[in-house]
C-alpha positions as CSV (number, residue, x, y, z in Angstrom):
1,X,41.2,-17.5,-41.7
2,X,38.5,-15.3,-40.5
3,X,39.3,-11.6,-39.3
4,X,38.7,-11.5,-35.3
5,X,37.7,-7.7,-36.0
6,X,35.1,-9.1,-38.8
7,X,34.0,-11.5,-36.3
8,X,33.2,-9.3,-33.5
9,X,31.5,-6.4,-35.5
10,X,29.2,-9.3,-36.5
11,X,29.1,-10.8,-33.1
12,X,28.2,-6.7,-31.6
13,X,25.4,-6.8,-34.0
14,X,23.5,-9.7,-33.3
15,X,24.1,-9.2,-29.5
16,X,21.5,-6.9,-29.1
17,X,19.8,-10.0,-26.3
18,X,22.5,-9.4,-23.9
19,X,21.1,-6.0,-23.1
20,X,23.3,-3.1,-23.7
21,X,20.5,-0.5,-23.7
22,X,19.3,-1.6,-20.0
23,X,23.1,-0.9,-18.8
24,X,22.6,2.3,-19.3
25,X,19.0,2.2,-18.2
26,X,20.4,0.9,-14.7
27,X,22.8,3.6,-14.7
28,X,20.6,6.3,-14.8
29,X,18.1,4.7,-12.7
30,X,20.9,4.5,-10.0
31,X,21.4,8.3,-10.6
32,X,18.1,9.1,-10.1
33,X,17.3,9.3,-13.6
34,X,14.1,8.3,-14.1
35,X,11.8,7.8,-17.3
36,X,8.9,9.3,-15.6
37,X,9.1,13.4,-16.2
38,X,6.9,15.8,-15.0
39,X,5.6,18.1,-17.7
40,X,6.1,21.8,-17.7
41,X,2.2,22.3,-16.6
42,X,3.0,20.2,-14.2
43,X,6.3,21.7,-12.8
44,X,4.4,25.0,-12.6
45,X,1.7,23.9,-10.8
46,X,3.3,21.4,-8.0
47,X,6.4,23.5,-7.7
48,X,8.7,20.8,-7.9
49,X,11.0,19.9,-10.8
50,X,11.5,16.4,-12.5
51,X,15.0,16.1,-10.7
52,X,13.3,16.8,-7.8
53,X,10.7,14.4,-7.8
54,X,13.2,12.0,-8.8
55,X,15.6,12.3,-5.8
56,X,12.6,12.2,-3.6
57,X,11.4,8.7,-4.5
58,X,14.6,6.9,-5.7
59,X,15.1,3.7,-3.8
60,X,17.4,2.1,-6.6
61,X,20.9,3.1,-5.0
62,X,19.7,2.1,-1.5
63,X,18.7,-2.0,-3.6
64,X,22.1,-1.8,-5.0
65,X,24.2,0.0,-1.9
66,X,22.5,-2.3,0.8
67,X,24.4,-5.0,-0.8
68,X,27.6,-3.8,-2.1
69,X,28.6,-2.0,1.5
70,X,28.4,-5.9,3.2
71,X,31.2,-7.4,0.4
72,X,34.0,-6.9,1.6
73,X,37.1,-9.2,1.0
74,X,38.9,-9.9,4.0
75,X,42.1,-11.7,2.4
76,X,42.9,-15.2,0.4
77,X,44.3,-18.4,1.3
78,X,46.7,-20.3,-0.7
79,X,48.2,-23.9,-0.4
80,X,51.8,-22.0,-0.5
81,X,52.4,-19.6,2.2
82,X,54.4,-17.6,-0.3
83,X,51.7,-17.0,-2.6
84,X,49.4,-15.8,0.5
85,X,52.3,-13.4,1.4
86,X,52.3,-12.4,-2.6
87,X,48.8,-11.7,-2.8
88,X,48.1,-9.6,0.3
89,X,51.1,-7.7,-0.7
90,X,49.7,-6.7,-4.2
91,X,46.3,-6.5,-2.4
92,X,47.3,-3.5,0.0
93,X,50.4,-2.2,-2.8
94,X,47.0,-1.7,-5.3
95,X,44.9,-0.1,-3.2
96,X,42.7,-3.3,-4.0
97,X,40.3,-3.1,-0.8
98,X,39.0,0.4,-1.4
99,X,39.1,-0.8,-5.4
100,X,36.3,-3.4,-4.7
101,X,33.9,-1.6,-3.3
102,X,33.7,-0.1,-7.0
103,X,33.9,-3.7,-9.0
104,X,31.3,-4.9,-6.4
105,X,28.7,-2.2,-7.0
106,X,29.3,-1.9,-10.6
107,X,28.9,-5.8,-11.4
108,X,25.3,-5.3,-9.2
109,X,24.1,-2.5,-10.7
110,X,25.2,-3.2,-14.3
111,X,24.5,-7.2,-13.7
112,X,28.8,-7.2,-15.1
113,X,31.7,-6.3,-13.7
114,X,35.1,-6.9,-15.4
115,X,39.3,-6.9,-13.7
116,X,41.6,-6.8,-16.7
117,X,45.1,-7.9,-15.0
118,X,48.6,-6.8,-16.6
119,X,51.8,-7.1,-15.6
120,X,53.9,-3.3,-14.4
121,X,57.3,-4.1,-15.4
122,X,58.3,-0.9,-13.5
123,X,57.0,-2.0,-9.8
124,X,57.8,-5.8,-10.7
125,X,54.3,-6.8,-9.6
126,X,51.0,-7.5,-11.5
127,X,47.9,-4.6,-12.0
128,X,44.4,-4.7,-11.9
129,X,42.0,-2.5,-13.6
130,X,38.6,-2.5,-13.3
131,X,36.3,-2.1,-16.2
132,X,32.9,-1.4,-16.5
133,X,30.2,-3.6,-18.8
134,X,29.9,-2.6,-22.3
135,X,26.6,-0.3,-22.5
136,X,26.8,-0.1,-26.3
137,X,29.2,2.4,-26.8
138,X,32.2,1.8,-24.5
139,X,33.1,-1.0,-22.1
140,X,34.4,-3.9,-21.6
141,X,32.9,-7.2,-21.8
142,X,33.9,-11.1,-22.7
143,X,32.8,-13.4,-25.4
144,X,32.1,-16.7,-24.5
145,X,32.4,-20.0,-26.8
146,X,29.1,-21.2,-27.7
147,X,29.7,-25.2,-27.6
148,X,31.8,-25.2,-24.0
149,X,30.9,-22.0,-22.5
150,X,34.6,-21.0,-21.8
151,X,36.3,-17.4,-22.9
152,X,36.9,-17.2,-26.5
153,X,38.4,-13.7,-25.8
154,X,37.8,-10.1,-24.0
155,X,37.5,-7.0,-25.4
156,X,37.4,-3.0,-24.3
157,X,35.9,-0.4,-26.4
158,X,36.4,3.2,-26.0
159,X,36.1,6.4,-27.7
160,X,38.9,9.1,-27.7
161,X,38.3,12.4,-26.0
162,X,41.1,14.2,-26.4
163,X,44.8,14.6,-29.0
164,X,44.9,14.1,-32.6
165,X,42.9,11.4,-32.5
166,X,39.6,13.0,-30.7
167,X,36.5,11.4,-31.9
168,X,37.6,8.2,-33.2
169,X,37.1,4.6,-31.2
170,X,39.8,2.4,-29.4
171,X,39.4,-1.6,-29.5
172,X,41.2,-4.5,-27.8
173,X,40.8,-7.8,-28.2
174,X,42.2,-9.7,-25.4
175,X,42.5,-13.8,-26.7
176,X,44.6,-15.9,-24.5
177,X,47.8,-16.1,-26.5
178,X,47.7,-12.7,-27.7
179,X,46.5,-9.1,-27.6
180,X,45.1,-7.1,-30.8
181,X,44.5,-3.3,-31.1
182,X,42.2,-1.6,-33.0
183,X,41.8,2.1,-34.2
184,X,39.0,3.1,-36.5
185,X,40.4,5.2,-39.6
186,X,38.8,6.6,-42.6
187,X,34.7,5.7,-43.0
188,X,34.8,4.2,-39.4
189,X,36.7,1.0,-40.5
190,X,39.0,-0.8,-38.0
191,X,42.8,-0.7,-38.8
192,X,45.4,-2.0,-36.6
193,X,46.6,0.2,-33.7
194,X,50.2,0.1,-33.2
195,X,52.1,1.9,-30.1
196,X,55.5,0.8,-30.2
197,X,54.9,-2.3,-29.4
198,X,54.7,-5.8,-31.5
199,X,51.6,-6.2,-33.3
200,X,49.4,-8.7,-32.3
201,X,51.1,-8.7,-28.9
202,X,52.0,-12.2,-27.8
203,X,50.3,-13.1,-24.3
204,X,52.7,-16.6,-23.8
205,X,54.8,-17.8,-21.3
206,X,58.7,-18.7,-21.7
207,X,57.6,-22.1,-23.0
208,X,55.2,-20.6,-25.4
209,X,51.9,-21.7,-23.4
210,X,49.0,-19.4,-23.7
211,X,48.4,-17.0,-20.3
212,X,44.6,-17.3,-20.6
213,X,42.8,-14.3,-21.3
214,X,43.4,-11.7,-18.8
215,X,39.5,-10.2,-18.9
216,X,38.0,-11.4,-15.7
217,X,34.6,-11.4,-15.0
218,X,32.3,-10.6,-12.4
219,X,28.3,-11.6,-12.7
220,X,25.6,-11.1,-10.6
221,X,23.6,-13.7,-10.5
222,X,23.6,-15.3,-13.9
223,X,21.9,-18.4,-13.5
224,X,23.4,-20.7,-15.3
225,X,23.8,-18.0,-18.3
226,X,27.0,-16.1,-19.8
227,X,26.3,-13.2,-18.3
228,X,25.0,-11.4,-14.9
229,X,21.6,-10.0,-14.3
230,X,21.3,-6.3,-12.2
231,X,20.4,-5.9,-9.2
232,X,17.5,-3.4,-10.8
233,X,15.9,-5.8,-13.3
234,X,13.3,-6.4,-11.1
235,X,13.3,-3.1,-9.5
236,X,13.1,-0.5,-12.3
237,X,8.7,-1.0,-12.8
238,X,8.3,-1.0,-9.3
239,X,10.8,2.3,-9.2
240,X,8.6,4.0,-12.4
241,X,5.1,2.8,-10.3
242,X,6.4,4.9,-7.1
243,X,8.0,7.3,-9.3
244,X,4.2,7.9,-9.9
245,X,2.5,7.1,-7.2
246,X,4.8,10.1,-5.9
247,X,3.9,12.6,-8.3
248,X,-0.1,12.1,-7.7
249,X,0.7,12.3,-4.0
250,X,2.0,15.6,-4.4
251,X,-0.6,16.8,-6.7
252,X,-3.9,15.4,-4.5
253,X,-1.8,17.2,-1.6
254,X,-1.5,19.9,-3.2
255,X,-5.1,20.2,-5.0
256,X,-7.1,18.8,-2.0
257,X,-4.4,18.7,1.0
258,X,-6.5,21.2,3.2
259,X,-9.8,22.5,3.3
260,X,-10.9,25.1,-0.1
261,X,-12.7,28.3,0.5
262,X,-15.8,29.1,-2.1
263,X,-17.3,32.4,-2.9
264,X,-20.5,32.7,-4.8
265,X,-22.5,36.0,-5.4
266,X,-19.1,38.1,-6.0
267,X,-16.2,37.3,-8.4
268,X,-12.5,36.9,-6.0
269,X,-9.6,39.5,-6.3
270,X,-6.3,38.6,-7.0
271,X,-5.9,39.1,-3.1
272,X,-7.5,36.1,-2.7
273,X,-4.9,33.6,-2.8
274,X,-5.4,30.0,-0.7
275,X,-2.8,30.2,1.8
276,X,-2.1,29.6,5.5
277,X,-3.7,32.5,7.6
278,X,-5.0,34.0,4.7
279,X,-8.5,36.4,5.8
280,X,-10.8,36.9,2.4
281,X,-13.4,39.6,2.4
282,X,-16.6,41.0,0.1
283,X,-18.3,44.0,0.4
284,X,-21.0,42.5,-1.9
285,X,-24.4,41.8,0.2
286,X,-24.6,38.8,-2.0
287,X,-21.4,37.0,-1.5
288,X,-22.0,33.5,0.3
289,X,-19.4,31.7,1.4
290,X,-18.9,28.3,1.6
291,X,-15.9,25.4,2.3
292,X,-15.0,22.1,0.0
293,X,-13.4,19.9,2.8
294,X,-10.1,18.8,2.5
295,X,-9.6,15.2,0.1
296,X,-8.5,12.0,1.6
297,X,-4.9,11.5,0.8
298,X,-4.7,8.2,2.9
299,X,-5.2,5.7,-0.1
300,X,-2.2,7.3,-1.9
301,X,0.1,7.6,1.3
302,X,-1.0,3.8,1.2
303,X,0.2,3.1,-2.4
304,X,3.0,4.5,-1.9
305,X,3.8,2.4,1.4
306,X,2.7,-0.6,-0.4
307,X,5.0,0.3,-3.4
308,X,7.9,0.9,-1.1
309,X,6.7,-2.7,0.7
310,X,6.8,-4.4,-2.8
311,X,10.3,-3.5,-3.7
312,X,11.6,-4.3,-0.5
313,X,10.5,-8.0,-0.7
314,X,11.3,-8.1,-4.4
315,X,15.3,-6.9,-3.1
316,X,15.1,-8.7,-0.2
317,X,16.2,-5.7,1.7
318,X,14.7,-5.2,4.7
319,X,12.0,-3.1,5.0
320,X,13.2,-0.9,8.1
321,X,16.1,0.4,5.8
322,X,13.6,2.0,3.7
323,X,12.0,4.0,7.1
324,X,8.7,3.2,5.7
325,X,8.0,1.5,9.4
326,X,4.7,1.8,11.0
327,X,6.1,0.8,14.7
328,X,9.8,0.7,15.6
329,X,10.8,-3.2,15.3
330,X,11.9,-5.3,17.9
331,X,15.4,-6.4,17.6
332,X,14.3,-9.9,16.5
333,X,12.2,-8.7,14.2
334,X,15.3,-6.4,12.6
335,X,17.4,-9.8,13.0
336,X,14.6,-12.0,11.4
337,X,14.6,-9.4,8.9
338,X,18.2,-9.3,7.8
339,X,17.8,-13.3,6.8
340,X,16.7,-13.0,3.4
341,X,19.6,-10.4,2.7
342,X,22.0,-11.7,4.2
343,X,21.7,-15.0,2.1
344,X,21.6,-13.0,-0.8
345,X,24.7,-11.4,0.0
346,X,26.6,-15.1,0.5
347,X,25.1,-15.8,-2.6
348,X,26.5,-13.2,-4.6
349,X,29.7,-13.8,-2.7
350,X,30.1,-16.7,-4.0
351,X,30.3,-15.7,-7.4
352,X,32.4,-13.2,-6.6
353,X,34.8,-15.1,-5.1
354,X,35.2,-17.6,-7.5
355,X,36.2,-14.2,-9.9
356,X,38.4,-13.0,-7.4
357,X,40.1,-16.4,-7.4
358,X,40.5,-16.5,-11.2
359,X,41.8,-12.8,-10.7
360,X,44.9,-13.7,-8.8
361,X,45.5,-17.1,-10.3
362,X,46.5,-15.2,-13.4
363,X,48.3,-12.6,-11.2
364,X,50.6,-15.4,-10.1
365,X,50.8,-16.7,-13.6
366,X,51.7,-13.4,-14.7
367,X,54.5,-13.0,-11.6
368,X,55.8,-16.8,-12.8
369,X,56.0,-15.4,-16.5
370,X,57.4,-12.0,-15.7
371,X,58.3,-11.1,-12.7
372,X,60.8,-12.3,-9.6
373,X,62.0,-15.3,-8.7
374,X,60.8,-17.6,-6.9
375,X,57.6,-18.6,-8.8
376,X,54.2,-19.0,-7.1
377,X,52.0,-21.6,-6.4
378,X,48.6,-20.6,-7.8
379,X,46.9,-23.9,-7.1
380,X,44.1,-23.4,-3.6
381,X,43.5,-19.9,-3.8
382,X,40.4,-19.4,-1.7
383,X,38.5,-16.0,-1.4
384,X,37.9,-15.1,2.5
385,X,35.0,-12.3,2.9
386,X,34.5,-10.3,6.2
387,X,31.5,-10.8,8.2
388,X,27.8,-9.7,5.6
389,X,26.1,-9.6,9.3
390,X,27.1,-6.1,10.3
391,X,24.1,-5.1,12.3
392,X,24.2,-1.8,13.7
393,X,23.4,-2.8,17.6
394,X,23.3,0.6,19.1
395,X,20.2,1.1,16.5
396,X,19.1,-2.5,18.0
397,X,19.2,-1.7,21.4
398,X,17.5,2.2,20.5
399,X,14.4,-0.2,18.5
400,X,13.8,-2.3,22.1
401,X,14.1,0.5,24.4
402,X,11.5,2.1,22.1
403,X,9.1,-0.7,22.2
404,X,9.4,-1.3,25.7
405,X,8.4,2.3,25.9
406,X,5.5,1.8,23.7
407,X,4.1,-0.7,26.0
408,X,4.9,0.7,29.2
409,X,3.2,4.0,27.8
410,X,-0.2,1.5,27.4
411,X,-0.1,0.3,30.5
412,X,2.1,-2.7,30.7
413,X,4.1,-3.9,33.4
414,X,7.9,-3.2,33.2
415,X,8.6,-6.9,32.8
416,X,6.1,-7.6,30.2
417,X,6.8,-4.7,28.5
418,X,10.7,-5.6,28.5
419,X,9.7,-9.0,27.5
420,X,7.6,-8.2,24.7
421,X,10.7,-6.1,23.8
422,X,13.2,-9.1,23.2
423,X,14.7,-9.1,26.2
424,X,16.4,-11.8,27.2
425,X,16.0,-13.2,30.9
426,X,19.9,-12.2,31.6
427,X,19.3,-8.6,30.4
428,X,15.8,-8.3,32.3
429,X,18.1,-9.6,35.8
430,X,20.5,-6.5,34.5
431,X,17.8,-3.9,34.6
432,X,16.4,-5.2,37.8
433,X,19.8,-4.4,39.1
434,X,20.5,-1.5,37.9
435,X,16.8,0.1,37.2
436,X,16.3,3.1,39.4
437,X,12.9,2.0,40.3
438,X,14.5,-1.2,41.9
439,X,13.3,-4.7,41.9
440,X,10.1,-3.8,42.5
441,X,9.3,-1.9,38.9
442,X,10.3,-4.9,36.9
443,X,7.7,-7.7,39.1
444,X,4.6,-5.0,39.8
């Protein structure tokens, strides 16, 4: 019989198509660190480090962020109202609805996210810990059979930081009937890891039955594929064009921002330094003095807007969250806006419900195999999400009132202008009432 350690060297090998190296990319893109760096002539001269430029023109957190801060799980059905009662009470006893914000945002930055579930003998109740994707080094990830498409097994690899064994890697392999531990020894070969505990570990039920394999997984939209896709595929040219776009902005601004003073017939002191207020003289008869007006930055500032413009569509996040606005929006316009993300948002949700759902089926199995009597139920376990349309209407109402403004200030009637605002034939009867110009300002 073939080694499963053999097997998945080979299998990490020839994986290099499921994009490893871009995990990592995507993590330091979300950071703010971009491949675009400024050189040291360039730092000099624009006064601005490459960290600095970076955090000026990142967009990739707000792409990622946008989404992850409207999934929120609200709580999950069952067929038995036992098993309802069992889940919310591991939900809240696990700290589980602050822990998804992190399994959410990894699995859309990273394209995977991954819950290992165990069972705590101590608390009588099952744990989850979140894992994030293998970027080639350490992680966690899942390897699925090639004919069906189903888990062949999960695995976590990790390198050691600290005790006697500092510097060497850690490796499970998580199969549905049992669990195998890995060390690497002499020449980086993998021997068996053994804590105390039986070796492989069995991961059966009473009966002998395999408990599946307890690696669950989280994808961002994989279409139709094994594995997710980030959030930032799409987004990381468009984040190196503006990345760009950025730096030439600054240097034109810089370079040809205002208006340059010449002097001919003299040679300039190191007084003369091109600054605000700054008074340059010559006692030379033959100085002559002359201006370079200042360049025309608009086509850049236009780039950049059209950058910003691109990556908003690509994201489907709405454009006003970038502040890259021309004119306040109306309120429909902001709702109009918000349809493109918010299907986006279901859409992920769906996926992530159905992993949320295979999380706590095997959370009862583990309870049934385990834990307390009486067993669980684990059959219709649904995933219920809270509301994705959380529009801020304060902000809404402050966009309206600003547009009505607008129009009013161009000569508009108070009723157009309220009109053209969005307002609503009810809410234009409420001002009426309440407007201290009376009836009369909204019908002049």
């Amino acid at each position: 019989m073939r080694n499963p350690i053999d097997t998945f060297e080979r299998w990490l090998i020839q994986s290099d198509g499921l994009g490893y190296a871009d995990v990592a990319m995507y993590r330091e893109f979300y950071k703010g660190e971009h491949d675009i760096r400024l050189s040291k002539r360039q730092e000099t001269r624009l006064g601005i480090t490459s960290a600095q430029i970076r955090s000026l023109a990142n967009i990739c957190p707000l792409v990622v962020d946008t989404v992850a801060e409207r999934l929120s799980v609200q709580s999950f059905a069952a067929t038995s109202p036992a098993t309802e009662r069992a889940l919310a009470m591991w939900w809240a006893a696990r700290d589980l609805s602050a822990y998804q914000d992190d399994i959410h945002l990894s699995a859309l930055r990273d394209g995977d996210s991954y819950v290992i579930v165990e069972w705590d003998d101590a608390a009588a109740m099952p744990e989850f810990h979140h894992e994030m994707a293998y970027d080639g080094s350490n992680g966690t990830g899942i390897i699925y059979s090639s004919e069906r498409r189903v888990p062949l097994y999960g695995f976590k690899k990790w390198r050691l930081e600290e005790g006697n064994d500092r510097g060497k890697s850690r490796l499970n392999l998580y199969f549905d009937n049992r669990i195998e531990k890995y060390i690497t020894g002499r020449a980086g070969a993998w021997t068996e890891y053994h804590d105390g505990e039986r070796w492989p570990i069995p991961w059966v039920d009473a009966t002998g039955q395999p408990l599946g394999v307890p690696v669950v997984h989280f994808p961002t939209n994989p279409n139709g594929d094994d594995y997710g896709t980030s959030e930032l595929e799409a987004i990381i040219p468009l984040q190196r064009v503006l990345t760009s776009l950025w730096v030439d902005l600054i240097a034109a601004a810089d370079a040809t921002g205002f208006q340059l003073v010449t002097l001919t017939g003299d040679v300039p002191s190191e007084e003369m330094v091109n600054a605000a207020r700054a008074i340059w003289y010559s006692q030379n008869p033959a100085a002559a003095w002359g201006t370079i007006p200042p360049g025309d930055l608009s086509l850049l500032v236009e780039a950049v807007r059209h950058a910003t413009m691109t990556i908003a569509q690509v994201s489907r996040v709405p454009l006003t969250m970038f502040q890259d606005s021309r004119a306040v929006a109306a309120a429909d316009t902001i709702v109009a806006s918000e349809r493109g993300l918010i299907a986006k948002i279901a859409d992920r949700a769906k996926t992530y419900g159905l992993s949320w759902r295979r999380v706590m089926r095997h959370a009862v199995r583990l309870h049934n195999t385990f834990g307390p009597r009486p067993a669980l139920d684990e059959a219709g376990i649904v995933t219920n999400w809270d509301s994705f349309e959380e529009l801020d209407y304060l902000t809404l109402e402050k966009s309206r009132a600003a547009v009505a403004a607008s129009h009013l200030s161009n000569g508009l009637s108070m009723t157009a202008a309220y009109t053209l605002a969005g307002y609503s034939a009810a809410e234009l009867a409420a001002i009426a009432r309440t407007d201290t110009y009376g009836d009369e300002g909204l019908t002049q």
